[in-house]
N, C-alpha and C positions, 0 to 999 in steps of 0.2 A: 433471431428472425421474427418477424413479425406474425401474428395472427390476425385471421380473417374471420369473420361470421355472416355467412353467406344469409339472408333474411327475404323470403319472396313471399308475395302477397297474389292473389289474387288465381284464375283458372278456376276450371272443375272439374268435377268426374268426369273420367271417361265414359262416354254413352255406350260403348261396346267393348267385347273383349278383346277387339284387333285395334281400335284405338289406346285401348291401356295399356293393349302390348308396346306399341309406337313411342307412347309416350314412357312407360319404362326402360325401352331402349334407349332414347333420348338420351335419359337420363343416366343410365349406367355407359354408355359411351363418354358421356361427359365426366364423369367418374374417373373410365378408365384414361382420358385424355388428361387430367388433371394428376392422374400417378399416387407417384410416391410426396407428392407436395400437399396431399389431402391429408392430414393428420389426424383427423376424428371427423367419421361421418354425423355423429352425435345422433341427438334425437330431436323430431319435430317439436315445438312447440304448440301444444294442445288449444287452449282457448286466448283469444283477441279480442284486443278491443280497438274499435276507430274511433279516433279523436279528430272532429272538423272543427274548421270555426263556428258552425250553428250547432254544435253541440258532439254526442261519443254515445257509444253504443256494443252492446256485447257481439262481435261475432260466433257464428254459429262453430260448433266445436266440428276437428273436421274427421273426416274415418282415417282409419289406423294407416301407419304408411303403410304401404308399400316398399318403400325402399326398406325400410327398417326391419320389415317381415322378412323381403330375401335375405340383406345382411343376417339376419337369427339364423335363419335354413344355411346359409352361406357354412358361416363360421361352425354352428353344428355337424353339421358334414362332411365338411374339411378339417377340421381340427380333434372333432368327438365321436368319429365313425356313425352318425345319428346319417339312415337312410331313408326313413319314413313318417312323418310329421301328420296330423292330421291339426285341420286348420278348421278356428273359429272366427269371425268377421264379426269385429263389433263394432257399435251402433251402426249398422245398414239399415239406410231406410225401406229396405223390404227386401224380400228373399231373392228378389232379382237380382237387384244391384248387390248384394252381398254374393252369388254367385258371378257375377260379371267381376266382382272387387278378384273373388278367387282366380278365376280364370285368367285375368291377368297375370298375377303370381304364379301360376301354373304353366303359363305360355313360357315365362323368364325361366322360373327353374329346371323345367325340361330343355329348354335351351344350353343353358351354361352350369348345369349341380348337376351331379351323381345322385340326385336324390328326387324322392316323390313325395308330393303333399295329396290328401284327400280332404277332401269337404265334408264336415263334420254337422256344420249349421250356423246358425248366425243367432245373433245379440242384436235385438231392436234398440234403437237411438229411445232410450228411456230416461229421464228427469229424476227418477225414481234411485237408478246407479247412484248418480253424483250423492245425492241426498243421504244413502247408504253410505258412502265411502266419507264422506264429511262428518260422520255419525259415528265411523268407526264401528259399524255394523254390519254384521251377514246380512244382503240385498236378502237373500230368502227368508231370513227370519222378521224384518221391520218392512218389508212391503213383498207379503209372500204369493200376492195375488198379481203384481206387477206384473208387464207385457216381457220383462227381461227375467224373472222370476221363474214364469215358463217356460218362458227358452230355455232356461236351464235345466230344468224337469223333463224338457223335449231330451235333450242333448243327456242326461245321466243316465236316461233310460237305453238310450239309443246306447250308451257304453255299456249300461250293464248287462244288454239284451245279446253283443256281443260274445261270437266262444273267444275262449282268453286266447292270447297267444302262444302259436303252438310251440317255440324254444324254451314256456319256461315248466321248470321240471323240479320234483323234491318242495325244499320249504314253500318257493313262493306258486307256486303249480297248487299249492293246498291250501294257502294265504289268500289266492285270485278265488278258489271256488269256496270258501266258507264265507270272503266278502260277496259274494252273488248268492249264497243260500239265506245271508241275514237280511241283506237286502230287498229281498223276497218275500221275509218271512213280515218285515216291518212294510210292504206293500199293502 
């Protein structure tokens, strides 16, 4: 049988959370209308480039799917008993839209999953990532001052300021609070 590679160009962000929702549905009706003939939802392709005849140019890299994210939560859920995810949105270009990115996610999986996502925080569209990752470097250690740097400082705090989870008990119950008192102590 033959394979297909579905390839689209073009659209934007949803300006609102009830537009992403629309447009997710869209999208997962088309899914489910397409069945058991869809063989691999795969993964998006990250960066583009346009080639004209006056010349080519880098497209902008685009935010994280969507689709990609519920398929994770999907298959977690369904298959790994995983009931609660919290979720980070990266490169959003600012805390809005990185909340507006959630909330569509959140409108879908309350809809059709057994499960809940919380809003964790977001990852700014930073230069700085790529650079690190091409480097083969901890982003915190080779640009520790970076805009994504402290987001991540925001977001470890916000974990470790959390009380642990109250099912875990014995070894890792004492594992969770000696990582929050060293961490603490190296504050």
């Amino acid at each position: 049988m033959a394979k297909f590679l579905l390839v689209t160009r073009g659209g934007t962000m949803p300006e609102s959370a009830d537009e992403g929702a629309r447009v997710m549905q869209a999208w997962m009706d088309w899914f489910t209308a397409v069945g058991d003939h869809m063989v691999d939802s795969g993964n998006p392709f990250s960066m583009g480039r346009e080639v004209t005849k006056t010349g080519n140019r880098d497209l902008p890299l685009e935010p994280t799917s969507l689709t990609d994210a519920y398929a994770a939560v999907k298959v977690l859920s369904q298959q790994a008993g995983v009931r609660y995810f919290n979720v980070v949105v990266n490169t959003a270009p600012s805390e809005g839209a990185a909340k507006d990115i959630f909330e569509t996610l959140t409108s879908v999986t309350n809809r059709f999953l057994n499960a809940r996502v919380r809003y964790l925080g977001h990852l700014p569209r930073d230069e700085n990532m790529h650079r690190a990752i091409m480097a083969q470097r901890p982003l915190v250690d080779v640009f520790p001052h970076s805009p994504s740097s402290r987001a991540l400082a925001v977001l470890a705090d916000k974990l470790l300021n959390e009380p642990a989870p109250s099912p875990l008990d014995g070894g890792m119950k004492l594992l969770w609070q000696r990582l929050l008192r060293e961490s603490t102590v190296r504050s």
